[in-house]
C-alpha positions as CSV (number, residue, x, y, z in Angstrom):
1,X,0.0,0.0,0.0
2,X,3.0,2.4,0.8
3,X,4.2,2.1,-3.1
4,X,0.5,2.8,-4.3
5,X,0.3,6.2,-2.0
6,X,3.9,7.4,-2.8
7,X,2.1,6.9,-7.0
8,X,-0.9,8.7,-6.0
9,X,1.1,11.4,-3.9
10,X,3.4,11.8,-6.9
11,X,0.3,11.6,-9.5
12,X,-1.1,14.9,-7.9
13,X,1.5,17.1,-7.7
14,X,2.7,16.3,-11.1
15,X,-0.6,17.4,-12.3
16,X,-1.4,13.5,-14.2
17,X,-4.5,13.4,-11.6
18,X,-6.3,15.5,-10.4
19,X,-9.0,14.5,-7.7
20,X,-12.0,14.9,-9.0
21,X,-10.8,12.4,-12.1
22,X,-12.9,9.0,-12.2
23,X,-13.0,6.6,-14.6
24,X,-15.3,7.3,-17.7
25,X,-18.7,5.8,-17.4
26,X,-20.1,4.4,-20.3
27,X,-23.3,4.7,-22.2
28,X,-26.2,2.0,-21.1
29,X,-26.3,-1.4,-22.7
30,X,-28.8,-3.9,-22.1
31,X,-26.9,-6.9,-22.7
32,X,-24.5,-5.6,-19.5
33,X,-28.0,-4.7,-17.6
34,X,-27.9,-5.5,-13.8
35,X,-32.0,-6.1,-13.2
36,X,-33.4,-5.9,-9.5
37,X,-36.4,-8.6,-9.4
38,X,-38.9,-8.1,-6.1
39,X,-41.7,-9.9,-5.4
40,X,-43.9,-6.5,-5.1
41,X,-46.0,-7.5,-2.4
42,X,-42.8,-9.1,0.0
43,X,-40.4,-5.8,-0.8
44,X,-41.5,-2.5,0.8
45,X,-44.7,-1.3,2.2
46,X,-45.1,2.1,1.3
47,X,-49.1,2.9,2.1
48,X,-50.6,0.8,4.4
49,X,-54.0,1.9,3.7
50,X,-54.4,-0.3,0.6
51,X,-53.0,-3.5,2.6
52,X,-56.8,-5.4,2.5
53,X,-58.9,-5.8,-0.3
54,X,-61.6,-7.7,-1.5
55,X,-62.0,-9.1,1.9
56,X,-59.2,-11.9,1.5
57,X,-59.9,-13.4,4.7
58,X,-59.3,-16.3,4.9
59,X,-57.1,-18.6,7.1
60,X,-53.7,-19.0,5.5
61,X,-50.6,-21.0,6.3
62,X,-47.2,-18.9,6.7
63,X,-45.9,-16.3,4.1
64,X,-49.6,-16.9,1.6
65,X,-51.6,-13.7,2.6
66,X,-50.7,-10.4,1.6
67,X,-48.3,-8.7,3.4
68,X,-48.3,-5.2,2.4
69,X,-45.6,-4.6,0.3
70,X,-46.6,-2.4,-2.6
71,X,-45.6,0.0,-5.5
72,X,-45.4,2.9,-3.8
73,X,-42.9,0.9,-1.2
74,X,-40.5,0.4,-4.4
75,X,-40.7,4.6,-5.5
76,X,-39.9,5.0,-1.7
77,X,-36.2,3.2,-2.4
78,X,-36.3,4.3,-5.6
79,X,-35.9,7.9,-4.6
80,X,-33.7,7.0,-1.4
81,X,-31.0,5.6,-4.1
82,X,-31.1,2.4,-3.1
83,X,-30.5,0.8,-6.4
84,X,-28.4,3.0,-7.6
85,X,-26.0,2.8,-4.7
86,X,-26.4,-1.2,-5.9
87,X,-25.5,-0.4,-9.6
88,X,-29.2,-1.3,-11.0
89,X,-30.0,-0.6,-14.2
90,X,-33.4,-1.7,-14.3
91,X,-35.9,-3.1,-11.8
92,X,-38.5,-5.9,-12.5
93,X,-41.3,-6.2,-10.1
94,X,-43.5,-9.2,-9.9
95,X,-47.5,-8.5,-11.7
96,X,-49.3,-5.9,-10.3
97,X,-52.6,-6.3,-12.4
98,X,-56.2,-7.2,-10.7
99,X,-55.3,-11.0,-8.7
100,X,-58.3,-13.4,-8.4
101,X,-60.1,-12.1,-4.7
102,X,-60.5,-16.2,-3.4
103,X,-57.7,-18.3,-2.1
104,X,-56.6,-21.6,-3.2
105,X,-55.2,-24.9,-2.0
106,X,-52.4,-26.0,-3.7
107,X,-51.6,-28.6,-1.5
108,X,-50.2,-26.3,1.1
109,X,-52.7,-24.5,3.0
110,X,-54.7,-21.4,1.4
111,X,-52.6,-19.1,-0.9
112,X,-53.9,-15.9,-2.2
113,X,-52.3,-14.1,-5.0
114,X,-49.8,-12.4,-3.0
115,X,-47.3,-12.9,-5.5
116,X,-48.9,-12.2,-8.4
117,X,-49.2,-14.8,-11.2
118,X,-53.1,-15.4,-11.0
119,X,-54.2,-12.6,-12.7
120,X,-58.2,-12.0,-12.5
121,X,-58.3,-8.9,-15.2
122,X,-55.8,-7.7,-17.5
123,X,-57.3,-4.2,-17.6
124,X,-57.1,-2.8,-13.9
125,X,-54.6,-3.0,-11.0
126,X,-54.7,-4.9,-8.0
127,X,-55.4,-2.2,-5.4
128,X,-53.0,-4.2,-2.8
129,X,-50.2,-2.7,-5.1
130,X,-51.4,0.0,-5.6
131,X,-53.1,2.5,-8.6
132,X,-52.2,3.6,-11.9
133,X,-51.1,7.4,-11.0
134,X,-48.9,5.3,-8.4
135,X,-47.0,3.1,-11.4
136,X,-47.2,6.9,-13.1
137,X,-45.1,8.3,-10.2
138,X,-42.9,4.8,-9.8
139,X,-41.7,5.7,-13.7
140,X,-41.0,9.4,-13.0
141,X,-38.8,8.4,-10.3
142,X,-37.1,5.7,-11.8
143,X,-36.6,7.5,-15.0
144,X,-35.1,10.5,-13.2
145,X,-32.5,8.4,-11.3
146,X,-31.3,6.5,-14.6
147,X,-33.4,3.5,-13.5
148,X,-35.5,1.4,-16.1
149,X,-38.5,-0.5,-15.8
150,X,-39.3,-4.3,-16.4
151,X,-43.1,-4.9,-16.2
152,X,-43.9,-8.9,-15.7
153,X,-46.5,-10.0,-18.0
154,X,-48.7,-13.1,-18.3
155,X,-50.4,-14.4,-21.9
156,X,-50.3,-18.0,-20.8
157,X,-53.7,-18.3,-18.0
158,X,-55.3,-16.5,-15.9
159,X,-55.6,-17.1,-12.2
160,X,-57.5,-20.3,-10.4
161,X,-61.2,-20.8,-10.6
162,X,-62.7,-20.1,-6.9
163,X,-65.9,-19.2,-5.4
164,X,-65.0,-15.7,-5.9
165,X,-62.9,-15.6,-9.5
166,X,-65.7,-17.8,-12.0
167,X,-64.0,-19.3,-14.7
168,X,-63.5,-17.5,-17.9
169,X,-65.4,-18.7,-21.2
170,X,-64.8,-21.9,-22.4
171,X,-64.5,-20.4,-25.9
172,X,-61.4,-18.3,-24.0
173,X,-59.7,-20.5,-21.7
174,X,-59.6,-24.9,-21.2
175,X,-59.5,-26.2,-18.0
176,X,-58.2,-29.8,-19.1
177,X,-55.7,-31.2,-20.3
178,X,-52.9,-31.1,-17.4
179,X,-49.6,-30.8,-19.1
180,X,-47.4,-33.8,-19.3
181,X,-44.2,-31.9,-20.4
182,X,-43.5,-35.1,-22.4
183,X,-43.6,-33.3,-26.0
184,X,-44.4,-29.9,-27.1
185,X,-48.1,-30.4,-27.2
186,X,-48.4,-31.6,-23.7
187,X,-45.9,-28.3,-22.5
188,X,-48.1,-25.7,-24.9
189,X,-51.9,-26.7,-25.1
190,X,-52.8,-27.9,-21.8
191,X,-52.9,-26.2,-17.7
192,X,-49.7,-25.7,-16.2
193,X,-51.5,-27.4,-12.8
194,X,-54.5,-28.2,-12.3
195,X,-57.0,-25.4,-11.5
196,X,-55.0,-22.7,-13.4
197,X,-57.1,-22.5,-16.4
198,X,-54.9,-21.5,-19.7
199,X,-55.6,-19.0,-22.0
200,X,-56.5,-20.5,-25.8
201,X,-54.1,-18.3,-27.7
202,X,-54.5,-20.7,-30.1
203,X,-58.0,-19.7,-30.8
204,X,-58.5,-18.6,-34.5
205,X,-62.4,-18.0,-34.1
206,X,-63.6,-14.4,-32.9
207,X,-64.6,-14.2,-29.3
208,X,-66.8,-11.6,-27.1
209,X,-65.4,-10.2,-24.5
210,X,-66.2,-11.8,-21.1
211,X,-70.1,-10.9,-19.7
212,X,-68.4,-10.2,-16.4
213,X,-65.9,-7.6,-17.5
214,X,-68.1,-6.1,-19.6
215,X,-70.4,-5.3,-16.7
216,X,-67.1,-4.0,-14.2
217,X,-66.5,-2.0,-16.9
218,X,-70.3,-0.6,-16.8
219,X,-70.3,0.1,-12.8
220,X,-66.8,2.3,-13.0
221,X,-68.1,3.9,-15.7
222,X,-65.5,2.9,-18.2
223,X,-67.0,0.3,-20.7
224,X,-67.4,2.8,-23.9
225,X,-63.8,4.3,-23.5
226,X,-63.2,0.3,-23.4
227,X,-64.7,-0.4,-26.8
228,X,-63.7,2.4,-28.5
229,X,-60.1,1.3,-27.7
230,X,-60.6,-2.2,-28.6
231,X,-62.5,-1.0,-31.7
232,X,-59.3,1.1,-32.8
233,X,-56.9,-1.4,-31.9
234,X,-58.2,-4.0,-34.0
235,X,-58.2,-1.5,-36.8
236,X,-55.4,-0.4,-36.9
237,X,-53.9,-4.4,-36.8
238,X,-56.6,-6.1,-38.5
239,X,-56.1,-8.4,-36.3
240,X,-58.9,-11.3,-35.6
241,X,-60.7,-10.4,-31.8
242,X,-59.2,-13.9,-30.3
243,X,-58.1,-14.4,-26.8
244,X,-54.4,-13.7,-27.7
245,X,-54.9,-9.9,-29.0
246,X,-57.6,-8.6,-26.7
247,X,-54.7,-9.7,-23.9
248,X,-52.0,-8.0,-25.9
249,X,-53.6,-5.0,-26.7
250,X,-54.2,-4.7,-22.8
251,X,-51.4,-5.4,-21.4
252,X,-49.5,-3.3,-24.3
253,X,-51.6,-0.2,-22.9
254,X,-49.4,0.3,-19.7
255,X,-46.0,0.7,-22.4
256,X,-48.4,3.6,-23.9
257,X,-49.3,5.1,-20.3
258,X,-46.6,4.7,-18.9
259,X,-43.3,4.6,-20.8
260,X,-42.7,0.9,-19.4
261,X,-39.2,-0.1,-20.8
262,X,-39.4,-3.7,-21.4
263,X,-41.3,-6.9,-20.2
264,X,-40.6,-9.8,-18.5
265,X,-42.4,-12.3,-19.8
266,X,-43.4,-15.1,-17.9
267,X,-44.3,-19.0,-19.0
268,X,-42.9,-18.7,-22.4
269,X,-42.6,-22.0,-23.0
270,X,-46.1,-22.8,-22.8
271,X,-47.3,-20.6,-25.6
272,X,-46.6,-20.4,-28.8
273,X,-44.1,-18.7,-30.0
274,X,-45.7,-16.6,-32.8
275,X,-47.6,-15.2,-29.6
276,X,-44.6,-13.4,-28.6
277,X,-43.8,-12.0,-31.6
278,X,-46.8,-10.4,-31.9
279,X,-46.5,-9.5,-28.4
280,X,-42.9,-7.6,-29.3
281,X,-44.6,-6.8,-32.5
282,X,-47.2,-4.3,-30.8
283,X,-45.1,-3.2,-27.5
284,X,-42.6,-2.2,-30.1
285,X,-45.3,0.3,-31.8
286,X,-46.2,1.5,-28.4
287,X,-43.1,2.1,-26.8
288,X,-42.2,4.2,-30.4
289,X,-46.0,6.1,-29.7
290,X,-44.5,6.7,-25.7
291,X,-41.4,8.1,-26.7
292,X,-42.9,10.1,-29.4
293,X,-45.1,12.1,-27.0
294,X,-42.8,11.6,-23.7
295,X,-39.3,12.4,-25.0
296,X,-37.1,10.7,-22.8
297,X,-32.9,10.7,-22.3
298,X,-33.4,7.6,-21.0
299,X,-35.5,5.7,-23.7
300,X,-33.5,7.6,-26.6
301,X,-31.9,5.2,-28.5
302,X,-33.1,2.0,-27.2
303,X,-35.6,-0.3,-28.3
304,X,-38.5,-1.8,-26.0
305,X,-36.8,-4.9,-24.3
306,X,-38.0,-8.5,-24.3
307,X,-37.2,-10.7,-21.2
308,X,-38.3,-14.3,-21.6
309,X,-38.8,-16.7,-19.0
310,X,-38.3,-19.9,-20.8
311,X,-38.2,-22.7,-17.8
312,X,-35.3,-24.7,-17.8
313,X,-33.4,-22.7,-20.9
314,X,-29.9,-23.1,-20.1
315,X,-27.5,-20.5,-21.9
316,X,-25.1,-23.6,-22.8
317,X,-28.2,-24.9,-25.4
318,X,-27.3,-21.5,-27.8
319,X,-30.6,-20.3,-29.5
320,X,-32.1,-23.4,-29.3
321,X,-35.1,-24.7,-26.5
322,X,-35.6,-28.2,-27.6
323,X,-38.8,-30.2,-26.4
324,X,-38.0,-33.3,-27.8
325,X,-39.8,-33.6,-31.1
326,X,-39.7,-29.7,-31.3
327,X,-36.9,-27.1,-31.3
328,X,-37.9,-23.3,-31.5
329,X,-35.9,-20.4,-31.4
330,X,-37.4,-17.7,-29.0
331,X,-34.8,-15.2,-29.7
332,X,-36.4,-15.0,-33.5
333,X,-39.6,-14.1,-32.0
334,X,-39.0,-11.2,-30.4
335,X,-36.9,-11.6,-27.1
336,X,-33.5,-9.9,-26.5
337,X,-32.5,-11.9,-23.5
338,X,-33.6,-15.6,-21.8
339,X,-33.4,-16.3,-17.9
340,X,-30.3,-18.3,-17.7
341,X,-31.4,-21.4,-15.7
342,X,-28.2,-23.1,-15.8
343,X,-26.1,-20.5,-14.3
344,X,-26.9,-21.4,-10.2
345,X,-25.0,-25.0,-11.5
346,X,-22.5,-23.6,-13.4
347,X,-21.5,-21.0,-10.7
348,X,-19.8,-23.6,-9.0
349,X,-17.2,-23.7,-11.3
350,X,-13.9,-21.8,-11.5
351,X,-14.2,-18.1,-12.1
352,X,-11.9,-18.7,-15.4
353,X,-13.6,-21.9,-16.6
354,X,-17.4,-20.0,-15.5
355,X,-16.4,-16.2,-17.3
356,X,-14.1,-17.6,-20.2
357,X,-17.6,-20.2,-21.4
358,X,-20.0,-17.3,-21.1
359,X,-18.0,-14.9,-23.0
360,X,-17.6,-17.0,-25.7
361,X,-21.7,-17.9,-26.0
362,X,-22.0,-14.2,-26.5
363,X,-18.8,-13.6,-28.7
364,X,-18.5,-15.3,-31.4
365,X,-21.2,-18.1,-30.7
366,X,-25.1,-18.5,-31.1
367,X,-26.1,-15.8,-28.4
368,X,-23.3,-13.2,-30.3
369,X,-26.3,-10.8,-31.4
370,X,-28.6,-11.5,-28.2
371,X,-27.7,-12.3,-24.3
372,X,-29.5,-13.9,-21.5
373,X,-29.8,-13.0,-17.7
374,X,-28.1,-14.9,-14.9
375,X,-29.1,-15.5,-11.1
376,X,-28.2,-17.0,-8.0
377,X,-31.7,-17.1,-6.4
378,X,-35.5,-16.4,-7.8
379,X,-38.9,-16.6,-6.4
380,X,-39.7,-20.2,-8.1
381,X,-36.4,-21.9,-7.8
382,X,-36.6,-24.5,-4.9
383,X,-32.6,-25.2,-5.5
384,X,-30.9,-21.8,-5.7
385,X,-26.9,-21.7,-5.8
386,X,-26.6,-21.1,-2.2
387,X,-30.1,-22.2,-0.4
388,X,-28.1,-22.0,2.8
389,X,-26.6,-18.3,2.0
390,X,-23.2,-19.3,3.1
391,X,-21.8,-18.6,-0.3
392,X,-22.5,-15.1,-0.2
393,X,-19.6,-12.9,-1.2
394,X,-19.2,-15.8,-3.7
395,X,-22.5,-15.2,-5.5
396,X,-21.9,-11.9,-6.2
397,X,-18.2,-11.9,-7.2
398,X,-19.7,-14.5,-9.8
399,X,-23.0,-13.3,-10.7
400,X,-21.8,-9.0,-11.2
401,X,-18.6,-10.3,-12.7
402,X,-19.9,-12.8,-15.1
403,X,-20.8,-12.2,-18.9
404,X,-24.3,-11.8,-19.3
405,X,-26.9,-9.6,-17.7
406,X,-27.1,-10.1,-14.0
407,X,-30.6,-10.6,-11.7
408,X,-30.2,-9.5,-8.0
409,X,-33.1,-11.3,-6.2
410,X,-34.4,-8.9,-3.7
411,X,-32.3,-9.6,-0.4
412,X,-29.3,-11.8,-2.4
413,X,-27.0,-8.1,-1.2
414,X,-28.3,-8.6,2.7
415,X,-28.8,-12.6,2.7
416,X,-32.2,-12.4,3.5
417,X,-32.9,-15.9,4.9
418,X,-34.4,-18.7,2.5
419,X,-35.1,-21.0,4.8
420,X,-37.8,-19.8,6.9
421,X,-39.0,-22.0,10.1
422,X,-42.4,-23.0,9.6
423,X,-42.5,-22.6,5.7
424,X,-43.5,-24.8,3.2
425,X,-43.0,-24.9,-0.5
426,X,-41.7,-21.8,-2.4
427,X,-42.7,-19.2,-0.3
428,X,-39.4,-20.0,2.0
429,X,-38.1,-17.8,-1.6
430,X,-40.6,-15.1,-0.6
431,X,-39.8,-14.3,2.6
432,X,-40.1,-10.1,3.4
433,X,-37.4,-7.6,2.8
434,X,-35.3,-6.7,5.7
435,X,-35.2,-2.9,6.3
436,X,-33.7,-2.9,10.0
437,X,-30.0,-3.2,10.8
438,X,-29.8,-6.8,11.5
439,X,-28.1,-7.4,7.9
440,X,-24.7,-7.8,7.2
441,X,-23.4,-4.4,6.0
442,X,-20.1,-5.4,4.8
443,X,-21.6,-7.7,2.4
444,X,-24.3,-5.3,1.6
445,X,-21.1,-2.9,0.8
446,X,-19.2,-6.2,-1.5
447,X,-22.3,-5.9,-3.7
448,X,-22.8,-2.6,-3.9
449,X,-19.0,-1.9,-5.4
450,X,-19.5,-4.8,-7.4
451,X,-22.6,-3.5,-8.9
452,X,-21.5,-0.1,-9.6
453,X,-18.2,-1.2,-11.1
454,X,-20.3,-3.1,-13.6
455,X,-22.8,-0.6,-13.6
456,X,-20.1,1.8,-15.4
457,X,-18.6,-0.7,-17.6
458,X,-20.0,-2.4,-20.6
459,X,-17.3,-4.5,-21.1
460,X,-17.7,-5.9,-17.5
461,X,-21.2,-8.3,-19.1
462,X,-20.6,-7.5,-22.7
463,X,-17.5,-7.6,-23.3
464,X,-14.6,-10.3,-24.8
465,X,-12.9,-12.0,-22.1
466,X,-9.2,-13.0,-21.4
467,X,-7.1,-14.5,-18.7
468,X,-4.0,-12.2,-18.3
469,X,-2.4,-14.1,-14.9
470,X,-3.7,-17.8,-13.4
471,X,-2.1,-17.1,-10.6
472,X,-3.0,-14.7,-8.7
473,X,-6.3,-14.5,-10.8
474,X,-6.3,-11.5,-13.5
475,X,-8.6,-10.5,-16.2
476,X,-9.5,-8.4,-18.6
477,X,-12.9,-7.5,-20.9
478,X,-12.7,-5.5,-23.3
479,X,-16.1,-4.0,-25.4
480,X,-16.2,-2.4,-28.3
481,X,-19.6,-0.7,-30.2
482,X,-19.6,1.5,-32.4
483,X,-17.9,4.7,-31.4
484,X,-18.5,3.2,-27.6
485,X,-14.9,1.8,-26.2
486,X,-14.2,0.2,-22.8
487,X,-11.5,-2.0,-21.3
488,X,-11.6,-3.1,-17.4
489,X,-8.8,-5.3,-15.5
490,X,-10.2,-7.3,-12.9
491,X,-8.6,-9.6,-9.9
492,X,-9.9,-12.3,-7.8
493,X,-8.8,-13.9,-4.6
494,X,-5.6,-11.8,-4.6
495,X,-2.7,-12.5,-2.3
496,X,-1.7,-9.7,0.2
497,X,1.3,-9.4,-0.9
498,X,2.8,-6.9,-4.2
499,X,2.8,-9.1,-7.8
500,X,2.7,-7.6,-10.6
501,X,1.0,-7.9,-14.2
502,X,1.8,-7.3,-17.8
503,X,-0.8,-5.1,-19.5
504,X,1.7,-3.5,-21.8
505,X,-0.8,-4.8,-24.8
506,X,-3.7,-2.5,-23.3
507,X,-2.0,0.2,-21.7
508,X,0.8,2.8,-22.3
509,X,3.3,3.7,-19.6
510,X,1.9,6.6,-16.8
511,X,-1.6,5.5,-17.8
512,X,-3.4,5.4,-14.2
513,X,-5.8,2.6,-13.2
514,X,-8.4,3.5,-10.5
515,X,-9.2,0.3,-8.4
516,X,-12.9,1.2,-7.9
517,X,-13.0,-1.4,-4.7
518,X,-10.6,0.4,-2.2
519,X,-10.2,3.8,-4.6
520,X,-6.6,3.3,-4.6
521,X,-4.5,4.0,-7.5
522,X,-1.7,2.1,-10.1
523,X,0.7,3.5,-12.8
524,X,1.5,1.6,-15.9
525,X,5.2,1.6,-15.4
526,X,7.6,-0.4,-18.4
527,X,4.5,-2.3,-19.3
528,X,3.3,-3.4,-15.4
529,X,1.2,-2.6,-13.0
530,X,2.5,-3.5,-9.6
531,X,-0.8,-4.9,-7.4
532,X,-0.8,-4.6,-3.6
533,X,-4.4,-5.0,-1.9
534,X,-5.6,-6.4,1.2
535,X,-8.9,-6.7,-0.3
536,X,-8.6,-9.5,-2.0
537,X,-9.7,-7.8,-5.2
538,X,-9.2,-4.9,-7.6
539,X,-11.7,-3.5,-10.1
540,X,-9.4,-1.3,-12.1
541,X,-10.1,0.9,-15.1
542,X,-8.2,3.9,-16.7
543,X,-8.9,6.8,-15.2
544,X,-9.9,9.6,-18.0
545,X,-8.5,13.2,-17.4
């Protein structure tokens, strides 16, 4: 550390830094996106007037009511920074449209709709979450602090049949088959699980619009502003008034509202993939209508983005998801980016043998024009990479640091507990956020300079890869688009002790390298850079003057 400060001491009284010099951040690329994914309801409550509804009450086993957490809880850490001190680029939030008002069995105990997925009506919001001019003010505030927005969608089914929540028509959903997941028509044309009726997007025959909407629509006064949308929609597209597009038009309305960036979208498997491409066709067209009449820094020069959540895609498969007598390509109908489901097992490999694989999916290989998203831990993943969380500082080293975009689960930076005593099933994944002090704030701190370290540098997730010292561990990514250049040096599991590294092919002599972990300094001297950390790590970039 001595030899570092004499540089740095040296550095600023010859004038080659000054302090207020940082290294360059770069302009936003999706395929080096960090995405913050919360369960809405388990994150933040931010009004607890809108915490009962519908009169949900029921008896339910642990962690299956609604807790409170809501949308107006997310714009509350929103504006307090917490994701940008993290490095986010984008959150994702789990549904927020209308949830069925019953509970349901699964086996379990009652469940309501806390998380979600059993959506009752595409056209309104579930009041638990919150309103519309609340997801109005969530996108202000996101938008102002550089944040964008992932909206999770559903096309597949709509939420269980219960006393409450009749099942749709029959010309509009089936009830039966149950899938089988031995082919592609027992994954696509049948019910995910019994009771969770699924949407015929198949349907070529016109349909009428449920009896039972119509009339909501009546009592709030809304149903002619209703048509007369649905009237121009089909219009302008000329498309056929089947299940598929009445569900697309409506869910493409909040991209139109709102300026929503991008959608996750969930169960893509189980649909057809010509669904999504008419899904990407028309959020496309609103997103352009958005931008047209919202003009946004932000939304500029980017395109709406297309999440898929593809069960069981694995990043090593390429383009490909196979079902056995079936092989489509989702990335040719309209998605930018699949949920990498093979990372949590590939993560225990080396850091070379893990980053050097990725890169070279996404340089060179089958994903070279698209990407796909990596995590550690999700809401519906019973075998995450460390259940236990004693892997912690590990899984973010390798999720931040490997090629790829990167999802942070909400509570993977404070190791918010997935195990909880007296759960059962997948809500031991939903546990609620932690807000008190009992976290650990040094790993909270380990993420957060991970995160904004990638944050600033596309070449971190986008960019080629190459080992540059095996032992001690050394890398470097380099990115290159367009006019758009970036170069980062990165070392793991460092000694502490001085060893130095050759970088003469990347750097010139007296060219400084911030180490954005500790904020100490290194000159390029005859080709080196001499490392000396306690850390255990450097993050280094050139510093531009």
């Amino acid at each position: 550390m001595f030899i570092t400060n004499i540089l740095l001491f040296v550095s600023l009284m010859t004038g080659v830094f000054a302090p207020e010099d940082k290294p360059k951040a770069q302009a936003f690329d999706w395929n080096n996106a960090t995405v913050y994914f919360m369960l809405t309801d388990r994150f933040n409550n931010g009004d607890t007037s809108n915490d009962s509804n519908f009169a949900r009450k029921d008896d339910t086993k642990q962690l299956r009511q609604f807790t409170g957490g809501d949308i107006k809880g997310i714009t509350q850490k929103i504006e307090e920074g917490y994701f940008n001190k993290l490095g986010v680029d984008a959150i994702w939030f789990s549904p927020v449209n209308e949830q069925i008002h019953g509970s349901v069995n699964e086996g379990q105990g009652n469940t309501y709709a806390f998380h979600g997925y059993w959506i009752k009506d595409w056209t309104s919001m579930e009041p638990n979450f919150g309103t519309e001019a609340d997801l109005a003010e969530l996108m202000e505030a996101a938008h102002t602090k550089n944040i964008r927005v992932l909206m999770d969608v559903i096309i597949n089914h709509t939420g269980p049949v219960t006393e409450k929540d009749p099942v749709w028509p029959a010309d509009w959903v089936r009830t039966e088959p149950q899938c089988e997941y031995k082919d592609y028509n027992s994954t696509v044309f049948c019910t995910l699980v019994k009771n969770l009726p699924d949407v015929r997007t198949d349907q070529t025959e016109e349909v009428e619009i449920p009896e039972a909407l119509l009339k909501k629509w009546e009592k709030q006064g809304r149903k002619q502003k209703e048509l007369d949308e649905l009237d121009a929609f089909f219009a302008r597209t000329g498309y056929p008034r089947t299940p598929r597009y009445y569900i697309i038009k409506w869910i493409t309305d909040y991209i139109r509202k709102f300026g929503i960036d991008g959608f996750r979208v969930d169960t893509v498997k189980h649909t057809e993939a010509d669904v999504w491409a008419d899904l990407a066709k028309e959020a496309q067209l609103a997103f352009e209508d958005w931008k047209a009449n919202n003009p946004e820094p932000i939304q500029e020069n980017h395109d709406f983005f297309m999440l898929a959540e593809t069960y069981n895609y694995n990043a090593n498969n390429g383009r490909i998801f196979d079902f056995g007598d079936k092989k489509v390509d989702y990335f040719a109908n309209g998605f930018h980016s699949q949920i990498n489901f093979g990372f949590k097992g590939d993560a225990n490999k080396s850091y070379e043998e893990l980053f050097s694989s990725y890169a070279a999916f996404l340089n060179g290989g089958d994903l070279s024009e698209v990407t796909f998203m990596n995590y550690v831990s999700s809401h519906d993943d019973s075998w995450p990479f460390d259940k236990e969380r004693k892997r912690t500082y590990e899984s973010a080293t390798k999720l931040l640091l490997c090629p790829g975009q990167a999802q942070i689960y909400y509570g993977d930076e404070i190791a918010r507990p997935l195990i909880i005593e007296g759960a059962e099933g997948d809500v031991n994944l939903r546990s609620i956020m932690t807000w008190d002090d009992s976290y650990d704030k040094d790993l909270l701190e380990h993420w957060q300079k991970l995160g904004t370290f990638r944050h600033a540098h596309p070449a971190v997730g986008a960019g080629e890869h190459k080992m540059l010292n095996n032992t001690p561990y050394v890398f470097m990514r380099s990115y290159v688009k367009g006019s758009k250049q970036d170069r980062v040096i990165v070392g793991l599991d460092l000694p502490n002790e001085k060893f130095s590294v050759n970088v003469r092919d990347y750097y010139k002599d007296g060219d400084l390298l911030m180490d954005s972990y500790t904020h100490d300094y290194y000159t390029v001297v005859n080709g080196e850079i001499v490392i000396n950390t306690e850390a255990g790590i450097v993050l280094l970039s050139k510093v531009e003057k």
